[in-house]
C-alpha positions as CSV (number, residue, x, y, z in Angstrom):
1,X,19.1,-8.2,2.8
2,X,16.7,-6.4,0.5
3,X,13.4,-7.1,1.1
4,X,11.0,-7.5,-1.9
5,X,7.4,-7.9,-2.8
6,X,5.9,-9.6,-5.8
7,X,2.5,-8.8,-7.6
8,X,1.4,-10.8,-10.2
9,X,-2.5,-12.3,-10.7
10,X,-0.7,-15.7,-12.2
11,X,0.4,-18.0,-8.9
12,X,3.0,-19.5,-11.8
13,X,4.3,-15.9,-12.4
14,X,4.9,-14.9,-9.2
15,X,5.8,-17.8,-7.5
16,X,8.7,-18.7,-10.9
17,X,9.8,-14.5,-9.7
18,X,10.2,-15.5,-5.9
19,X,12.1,-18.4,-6.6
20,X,14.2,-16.4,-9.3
21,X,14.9,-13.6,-6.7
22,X,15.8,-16.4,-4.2
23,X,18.3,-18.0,-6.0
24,X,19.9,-15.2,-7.4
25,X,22.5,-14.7,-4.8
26,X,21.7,-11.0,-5.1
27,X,21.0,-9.7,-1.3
28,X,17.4,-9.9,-1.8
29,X,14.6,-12.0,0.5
30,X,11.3,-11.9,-1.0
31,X,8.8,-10.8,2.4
32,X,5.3,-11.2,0.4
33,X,3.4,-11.8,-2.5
34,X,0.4,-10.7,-4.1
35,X,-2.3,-11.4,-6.9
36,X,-3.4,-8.3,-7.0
37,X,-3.1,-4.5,-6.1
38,X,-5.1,-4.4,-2.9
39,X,-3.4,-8.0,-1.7
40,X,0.2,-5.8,-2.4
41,X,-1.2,-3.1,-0.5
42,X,-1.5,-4.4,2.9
43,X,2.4,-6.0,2.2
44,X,3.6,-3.0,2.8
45,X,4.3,-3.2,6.1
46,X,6.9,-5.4,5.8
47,X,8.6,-1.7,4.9
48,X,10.1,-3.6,1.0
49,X,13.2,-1.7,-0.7
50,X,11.5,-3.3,-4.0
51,X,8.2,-4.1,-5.5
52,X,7.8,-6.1,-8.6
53,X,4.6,-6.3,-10.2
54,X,2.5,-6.4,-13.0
55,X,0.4,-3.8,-14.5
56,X,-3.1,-5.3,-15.7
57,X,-4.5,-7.3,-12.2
58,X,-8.1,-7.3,-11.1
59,X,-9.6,-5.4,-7.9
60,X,-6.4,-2.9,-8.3
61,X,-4.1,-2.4,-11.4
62,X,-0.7,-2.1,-11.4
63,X,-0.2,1.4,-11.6
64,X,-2.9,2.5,-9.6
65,X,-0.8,0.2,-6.6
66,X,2.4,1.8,-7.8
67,X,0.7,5.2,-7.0
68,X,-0.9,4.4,-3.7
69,X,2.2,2.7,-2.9
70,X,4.5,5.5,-3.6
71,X,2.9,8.0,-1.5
72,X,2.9,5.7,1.5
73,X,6.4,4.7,0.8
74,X,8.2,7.5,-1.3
75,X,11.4,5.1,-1.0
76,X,10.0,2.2,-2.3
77,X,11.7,0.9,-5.6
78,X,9.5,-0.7,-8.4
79,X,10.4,-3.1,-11.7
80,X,7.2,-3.6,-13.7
81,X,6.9,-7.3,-15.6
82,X,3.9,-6.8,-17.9
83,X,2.3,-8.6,-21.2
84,X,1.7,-5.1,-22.5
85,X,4.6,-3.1,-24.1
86,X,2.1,-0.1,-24.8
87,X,3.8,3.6,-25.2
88,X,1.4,5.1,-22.4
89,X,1.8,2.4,-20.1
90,X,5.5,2.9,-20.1
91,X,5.0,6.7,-20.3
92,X,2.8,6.6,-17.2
93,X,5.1,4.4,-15.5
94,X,8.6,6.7,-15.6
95,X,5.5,9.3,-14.4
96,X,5.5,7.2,-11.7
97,X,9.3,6.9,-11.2
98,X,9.5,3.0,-11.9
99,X,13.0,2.2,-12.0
100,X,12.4,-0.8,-15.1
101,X,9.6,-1.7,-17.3
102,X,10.2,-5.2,-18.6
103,X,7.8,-6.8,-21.1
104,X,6.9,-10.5,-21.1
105,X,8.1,-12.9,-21.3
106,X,11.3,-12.1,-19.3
107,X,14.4,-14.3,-19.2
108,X,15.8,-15.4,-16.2
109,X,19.1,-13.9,-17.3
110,X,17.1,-10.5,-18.2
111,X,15.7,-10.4,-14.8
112,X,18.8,-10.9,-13.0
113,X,20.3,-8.1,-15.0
114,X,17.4,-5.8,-14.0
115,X,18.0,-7.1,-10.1
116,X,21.6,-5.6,-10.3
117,X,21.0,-3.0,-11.8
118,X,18.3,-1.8,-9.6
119,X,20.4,-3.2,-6.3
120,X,23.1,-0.6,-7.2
121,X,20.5,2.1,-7.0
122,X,18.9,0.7,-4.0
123,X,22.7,0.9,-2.0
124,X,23.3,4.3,-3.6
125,X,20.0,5.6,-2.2
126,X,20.8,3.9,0.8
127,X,23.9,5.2,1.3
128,X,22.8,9.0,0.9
129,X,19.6,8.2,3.1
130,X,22.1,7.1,6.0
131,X,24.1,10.4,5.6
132,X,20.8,12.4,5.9
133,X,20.3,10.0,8.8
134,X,23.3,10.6,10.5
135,X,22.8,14.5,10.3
136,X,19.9,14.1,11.6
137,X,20.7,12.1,14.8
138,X,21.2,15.0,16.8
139,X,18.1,16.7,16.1
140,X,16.4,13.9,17.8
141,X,15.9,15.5,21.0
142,X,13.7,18.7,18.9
143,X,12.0,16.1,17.4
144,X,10.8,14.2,20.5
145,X,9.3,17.4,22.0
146,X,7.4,18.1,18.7
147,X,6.4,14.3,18.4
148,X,5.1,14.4,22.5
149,X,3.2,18.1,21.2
150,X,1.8,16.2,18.5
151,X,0.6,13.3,20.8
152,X,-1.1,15.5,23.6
153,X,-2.6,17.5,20.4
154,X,-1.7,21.1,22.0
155,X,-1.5,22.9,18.8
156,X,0.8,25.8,20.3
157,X,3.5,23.8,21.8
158,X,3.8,21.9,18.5
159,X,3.9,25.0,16.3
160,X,6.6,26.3,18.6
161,X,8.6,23.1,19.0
162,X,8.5,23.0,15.4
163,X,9.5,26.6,14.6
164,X,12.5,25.8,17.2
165,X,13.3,22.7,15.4
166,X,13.8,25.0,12.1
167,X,15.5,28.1,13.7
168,X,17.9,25.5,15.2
169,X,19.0,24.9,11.6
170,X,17.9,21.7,10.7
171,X,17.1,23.2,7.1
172,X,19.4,25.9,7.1
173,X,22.7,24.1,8.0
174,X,21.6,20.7,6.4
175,X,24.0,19.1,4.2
176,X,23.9,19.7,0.6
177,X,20.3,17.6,0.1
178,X,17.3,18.3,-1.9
179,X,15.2,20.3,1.0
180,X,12.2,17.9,0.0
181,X,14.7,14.9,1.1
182,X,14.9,16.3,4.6
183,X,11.0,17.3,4.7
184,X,10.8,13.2,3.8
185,X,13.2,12.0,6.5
186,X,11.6,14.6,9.1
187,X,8.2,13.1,8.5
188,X,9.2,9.7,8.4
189,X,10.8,9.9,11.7
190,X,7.8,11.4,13.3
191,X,5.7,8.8,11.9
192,X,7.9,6.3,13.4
193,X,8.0,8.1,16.9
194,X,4.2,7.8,16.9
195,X,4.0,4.4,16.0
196,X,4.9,3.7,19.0
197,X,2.2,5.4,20.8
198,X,-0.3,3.2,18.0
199,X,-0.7,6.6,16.1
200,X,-1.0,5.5,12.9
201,X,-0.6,8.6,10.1
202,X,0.0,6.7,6.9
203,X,-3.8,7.7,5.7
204,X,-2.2,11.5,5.8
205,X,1.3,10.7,4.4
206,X,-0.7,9.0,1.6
207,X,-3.9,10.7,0.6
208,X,-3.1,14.4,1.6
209,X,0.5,14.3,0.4
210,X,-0.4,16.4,-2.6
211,X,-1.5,19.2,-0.4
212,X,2.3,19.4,1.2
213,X,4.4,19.9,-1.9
214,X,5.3,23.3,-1.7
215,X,7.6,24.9,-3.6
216,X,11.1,23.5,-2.1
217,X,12.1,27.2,-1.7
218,X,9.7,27.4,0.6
219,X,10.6,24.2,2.9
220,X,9.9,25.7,6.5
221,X,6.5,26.6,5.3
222,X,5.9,22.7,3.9
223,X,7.3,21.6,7.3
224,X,4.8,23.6,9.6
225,X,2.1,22.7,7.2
226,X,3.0,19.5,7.6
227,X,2.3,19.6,11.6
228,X,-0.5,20.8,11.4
229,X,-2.0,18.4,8.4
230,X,-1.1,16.0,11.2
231,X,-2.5,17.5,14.3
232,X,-6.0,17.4,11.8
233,X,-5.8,13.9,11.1
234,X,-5.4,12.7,14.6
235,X,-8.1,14.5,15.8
236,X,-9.9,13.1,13.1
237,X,-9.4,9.6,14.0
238,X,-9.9,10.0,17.8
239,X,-13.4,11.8,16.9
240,X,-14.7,8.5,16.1
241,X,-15.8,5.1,18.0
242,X,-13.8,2.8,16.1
243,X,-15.8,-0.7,16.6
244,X,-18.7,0.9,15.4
245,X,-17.7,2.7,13.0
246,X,-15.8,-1.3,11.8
247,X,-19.8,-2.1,12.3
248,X,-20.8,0.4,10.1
249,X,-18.5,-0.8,6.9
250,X,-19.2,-4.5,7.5
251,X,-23.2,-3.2,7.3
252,X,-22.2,-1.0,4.2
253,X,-19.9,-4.5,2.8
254,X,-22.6,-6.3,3.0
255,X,-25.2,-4.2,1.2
256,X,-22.9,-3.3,-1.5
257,X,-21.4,-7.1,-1.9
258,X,-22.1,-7.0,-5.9
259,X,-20.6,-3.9,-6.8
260,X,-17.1,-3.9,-8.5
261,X,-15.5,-1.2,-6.9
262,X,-15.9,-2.4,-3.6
263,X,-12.0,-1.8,-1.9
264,X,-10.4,-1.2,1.4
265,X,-10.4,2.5,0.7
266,X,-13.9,2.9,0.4
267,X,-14.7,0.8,3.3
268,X,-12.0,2.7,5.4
269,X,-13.8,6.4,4.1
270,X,-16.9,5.0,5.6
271,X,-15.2,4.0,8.5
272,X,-13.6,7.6,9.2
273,X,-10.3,5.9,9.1
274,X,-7.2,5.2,7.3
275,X,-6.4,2.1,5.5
276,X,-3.9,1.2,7.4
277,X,-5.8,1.9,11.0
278,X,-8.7,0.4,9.7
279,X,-7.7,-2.5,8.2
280,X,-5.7,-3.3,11.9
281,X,-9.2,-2.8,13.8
282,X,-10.9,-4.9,11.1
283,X,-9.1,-7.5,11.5
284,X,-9.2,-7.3,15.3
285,X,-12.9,-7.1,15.0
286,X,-13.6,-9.7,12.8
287,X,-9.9,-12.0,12.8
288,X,-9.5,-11.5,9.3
289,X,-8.4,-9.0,7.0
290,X,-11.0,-7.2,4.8
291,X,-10.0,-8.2,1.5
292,X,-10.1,-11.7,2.7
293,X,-13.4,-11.1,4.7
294,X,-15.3,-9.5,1.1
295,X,-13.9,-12.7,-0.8
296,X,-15.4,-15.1,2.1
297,X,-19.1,-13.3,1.5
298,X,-19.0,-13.1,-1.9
299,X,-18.0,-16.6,-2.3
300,X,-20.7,-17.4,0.0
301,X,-23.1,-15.4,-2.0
302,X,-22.1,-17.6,-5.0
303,X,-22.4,-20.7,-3.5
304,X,-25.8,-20.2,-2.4
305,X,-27.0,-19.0,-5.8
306,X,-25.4,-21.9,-7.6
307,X,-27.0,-23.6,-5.1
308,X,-30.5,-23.0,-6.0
309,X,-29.7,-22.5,-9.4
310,X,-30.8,-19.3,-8.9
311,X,-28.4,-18.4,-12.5
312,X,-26.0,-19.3,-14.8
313,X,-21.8,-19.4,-13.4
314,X,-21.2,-16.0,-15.3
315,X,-24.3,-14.8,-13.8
316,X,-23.1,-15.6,-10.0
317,X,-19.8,-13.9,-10.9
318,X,-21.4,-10.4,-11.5
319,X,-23.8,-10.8,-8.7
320,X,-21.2,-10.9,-6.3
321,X,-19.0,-8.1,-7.7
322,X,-16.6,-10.0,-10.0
323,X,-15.6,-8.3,-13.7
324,X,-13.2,-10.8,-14.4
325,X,-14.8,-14.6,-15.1
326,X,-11.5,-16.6,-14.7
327,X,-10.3,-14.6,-12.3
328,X,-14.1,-15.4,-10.5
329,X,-13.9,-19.2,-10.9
330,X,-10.1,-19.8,-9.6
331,X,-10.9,-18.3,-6.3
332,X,-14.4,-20.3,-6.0
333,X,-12.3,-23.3,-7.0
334,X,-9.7,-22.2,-4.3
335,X,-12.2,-22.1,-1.3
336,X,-14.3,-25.3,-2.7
337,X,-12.0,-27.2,-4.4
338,X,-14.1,-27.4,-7.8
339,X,-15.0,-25.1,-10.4
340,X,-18.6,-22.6,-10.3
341,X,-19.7,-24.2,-13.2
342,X,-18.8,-28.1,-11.9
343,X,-20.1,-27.3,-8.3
344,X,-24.0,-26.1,-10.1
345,X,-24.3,-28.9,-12.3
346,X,-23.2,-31.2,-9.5
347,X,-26.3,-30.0,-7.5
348,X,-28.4,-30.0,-10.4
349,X,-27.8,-33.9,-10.8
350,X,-29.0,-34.2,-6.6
């Protein structure tokens, strides 16, 4: 089975997808779903072969998760289902190497297609991902020493167990794939060996990626620059006292409840960490996640100054960080069970 995530900031929209993906008969199982960007974000560790999603959601847009996304997960397939049918939307999307762009409303029999169609790609890419796997079984061995190099952080031995892993020919006498394909695999399976030692190096494969897109002529050079990219980052992360640094961003979460742009990245930069490390120590810390942990203070903060009638609904929704009114009121209606605007005159009359 295929597993697939859904985006969409209408619950109706994304739950009438799920189903439609369930009962398709297609070999999909839908693993998550998500209201908005930063929700689909932490989903990605269910490791999906799709993502469907929207483009205009609040805390994080479509494209901007499509982007994030795709750096973390370079494998990752994605249909966009949007309301908008604007040019640079679409253009912006093929940037991004979505595989569809369907505009709303959709038919169930127009989403199915699109499912098909995609799935084909999906088992194509598949199938030339497990050749590339295949060849590179027996490189395993190479790849353990560098991955035990990387863990010890001994610089030298990892340069040279790298060197040896490329004069052994794992470039040179690769099958007839795109060089950046095998730089791919070679980092994915390193990330994987580390993993295990709860190394977690998704902050480098996604926000420095840009720095390690060398030319693919030059793919030994990308590799070893790779390593060392690596070797930085983990140092990085072991340089700092992680539950006070998780201290440190709930103080700065706090203090900064009413702005906007308040996100699991910027928390996770004050931290020190990556998102993924940091949101795992967050939630250890505090038995929560952080996008669920901002929501319960700033509905909180809401209730209290509906509460004293301290200022009008629309008011309490930009005091606590909220751009989007409706989007405001259905999760203060979701924790309380009535609406802002219901819950302030209901004091007012006590």
């Amino acid at each position: 089975m295929y597993k697939v995530i859904i985006a969409d900031d209408e619950y109706m929209i994304h739950a009438s997808l799920a189903k439609q993906v369930e009962s398709s008969g297609l070999p999909y199982q839908v693993v998550g779903e998500a209201e908005d960007g930063q929700e689909a974000l932490l989903l990605l560790s269910e490791q999906p072969d799709l993502i469907v999603t929207d483009i205009c959601m609040p805390a994080m847009d479509g494209l901007t998760f499509i982007e994030q996304a795709r750096a973390a997960n370079p494998h990752v397939v994605f249909l966009i289902i949007s309301g908008y049918s604007d040019f640079e939307y679409a253009r912006t999307a093929l940037q991004l190497g979505v595989e569809d762009y369907l505009v709303k409303p959709v038919s169930p029999d127009k989403f199915k297609a699109a499912l098909e169609s995609i799935l084909h790609k999906i088992e194509s890419r598949k199938q030339q991902l497990l050749h590339q796997k295949q060849w590179v079984v027996h490189q395993l061995e190479l790849l353990k020493k560098l991955e035990n190099s990387i863990w010890k952080l001994d610089e030298t031995a990892a340069h040279q167990a790298a060197v040896h892993l490329l004069d052994q020919g794992l470039l040179q006498d690769a099958p007839a794939v795109p060089p950046n394909m095998i730089i791919d695999q070679i980092k994915s399976d390193l990330n994987d060996m580390l993993k295990t030692r709860g190394i977690d190096v998704t902050y480098l494969l996604s926000n420095k990626n840009a720095a390690i897109q060398l030319d693919s002529s030059e793919p030994e050079a990308a590799f070893l620059q790779y390593v060392s990219l690596l070797l930085d980052q983990i140092k990085q992360e072991r340089n700092f006292g992680s539950r006070n640094q998780i201290l440190r961003a709930i103080a700065h979460t706090r203090k900064h409840l009413h702005a906007s742009d308040l996100s699991v990245q910027q928390a996770a930069d004050m931290a020190g960490m990556s998102t993924t490390y940091f949101s795992r120590l967050f939630k250890e810390e505090t038995g929560v996640s952080y996008v669920q942990y901002v929501i319960k203070l700033r509905m909180e903060e809401a209730r209290i100054l509906l509460e004293q009638q301290a200022c009008s609904a629309s008011e309490a929704c930009e005091r606590t960080g909220y751009t989007d009114y409706p989007h405001f009121s259905k999760t203060f209606k979701r924790h309380y069970g009535i609406a802002p605007a219901d819950y302030m005159k209901h004091h007012r009359s006590l």
